[in-house]
C-alpha positions in Angstrom: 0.0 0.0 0.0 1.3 3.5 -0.8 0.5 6.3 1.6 1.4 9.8 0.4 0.5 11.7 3.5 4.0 12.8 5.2 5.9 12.6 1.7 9.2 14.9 1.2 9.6 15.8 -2.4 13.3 17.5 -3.3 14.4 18.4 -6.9 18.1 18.5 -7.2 19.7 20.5 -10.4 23.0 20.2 -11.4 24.0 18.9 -7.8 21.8 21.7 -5.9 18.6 21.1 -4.5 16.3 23.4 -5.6 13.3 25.2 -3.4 9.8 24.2 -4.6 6.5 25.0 -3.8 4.8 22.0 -2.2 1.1 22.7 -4.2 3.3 21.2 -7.0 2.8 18.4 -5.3 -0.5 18.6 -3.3 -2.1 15.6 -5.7 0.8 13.1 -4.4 0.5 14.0 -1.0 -3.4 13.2 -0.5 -3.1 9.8 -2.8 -3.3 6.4 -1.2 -2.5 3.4 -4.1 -3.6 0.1 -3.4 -1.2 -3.0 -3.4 -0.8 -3.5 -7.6 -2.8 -0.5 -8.2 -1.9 2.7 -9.9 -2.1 6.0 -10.2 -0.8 9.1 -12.2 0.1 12.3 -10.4 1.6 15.7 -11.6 4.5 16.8 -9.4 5.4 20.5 -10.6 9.2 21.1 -9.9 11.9 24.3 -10.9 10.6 26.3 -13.7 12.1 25.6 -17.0 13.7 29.0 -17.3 16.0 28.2 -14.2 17.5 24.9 -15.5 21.0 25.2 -17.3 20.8 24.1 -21.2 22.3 20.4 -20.4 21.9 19.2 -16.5 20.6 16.7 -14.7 17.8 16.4 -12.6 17.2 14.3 -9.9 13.6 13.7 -8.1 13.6 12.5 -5.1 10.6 11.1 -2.5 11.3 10.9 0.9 9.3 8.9 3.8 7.0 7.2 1.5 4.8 5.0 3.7 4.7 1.4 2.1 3.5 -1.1 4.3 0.9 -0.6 7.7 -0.7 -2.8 10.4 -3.9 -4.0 10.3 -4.8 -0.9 12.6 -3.6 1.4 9.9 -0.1 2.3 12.0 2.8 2.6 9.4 5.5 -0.7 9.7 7.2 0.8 6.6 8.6 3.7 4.8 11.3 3.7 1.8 12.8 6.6 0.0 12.3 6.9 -4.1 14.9 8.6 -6.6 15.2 9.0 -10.3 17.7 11.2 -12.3 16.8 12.6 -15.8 19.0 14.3 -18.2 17.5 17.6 -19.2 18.7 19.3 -22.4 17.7 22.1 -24.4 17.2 21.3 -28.5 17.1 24.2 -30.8 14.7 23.8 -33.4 14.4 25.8 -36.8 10.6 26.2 -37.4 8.8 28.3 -39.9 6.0 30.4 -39.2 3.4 32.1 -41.2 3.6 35.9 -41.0 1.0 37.7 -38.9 -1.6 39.2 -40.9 -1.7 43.0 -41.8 -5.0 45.1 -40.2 -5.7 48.4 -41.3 -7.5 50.6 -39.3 -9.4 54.0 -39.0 -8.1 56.3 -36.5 -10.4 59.0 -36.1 -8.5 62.6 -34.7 
C-alpha cells in the first residue's frame, strides 16, 4: 500500500537542490494506491527557465509510507529517486507571417 500523506519531495539541479512549492505536489501528498494499483500524479518542480541548457535532474521522494498494520499504524517507509538528463534542442521552425489590419483612427 502506498500512503502519500508525510511525503518529502526535493528536486536537485545540477547537484543543488532546488526550493519548490509544495502545491506542485498537493495531488501526491493526499493519494493512497492500493497494493498493484496505480495512479498518475503531476508533481510540478523548478521552472524551465531556471534549468541550465544540459543538466541533470534528480527527483527525489522521501518517507514514503509502504506497508501498515492491520490498525492502519505505518511498519514501513522507503525513499524513491530518479535522475533525468535535461537538455535544451534548438529547433528551426517556420511560421506564417501575422496578418496586416488596417485601421481608422479617427482625430
Amino acid at each position: 500500500m502506498f500512503h502519500g500523506s508525510g511525503i518529502a519531495v526535493l528536486f536537485n539541479v545540477a547537484g543543488k537542490n532546488q526550493a519548490i512549492d509544495p502545491r506542485g505536489y498537493a495531488s501526491l501528498v493526499q493519494l493512497i494506491v492500493s497494493p498493484r494499483g496505480e495512479e498518475e500524479v503531476e508533481i510540478a518542480g523548478p521552472s524551465l527557465e531556471t534549468l541550465p541548457d544540459q543538466t541533470t535532474v534528480g527527483l527525489f521522494l522521501y518517507d514514503v509510507v509502504t506497508n501498515t498494520d492491520a490498525a492502519g499504524n505505518t511498519t514501513e517507509k522507503q525513499n524513491f529517486e530518479w535522475y533525468f538528463s535535461y537538455r535544451v534542442q534548438l529547433t528551426d521552425k517556420e511560421l506564417p507571417a501575422p496578418s496586416i489590419q488596417r485601421l481608422w483612427v479617427a482625430r
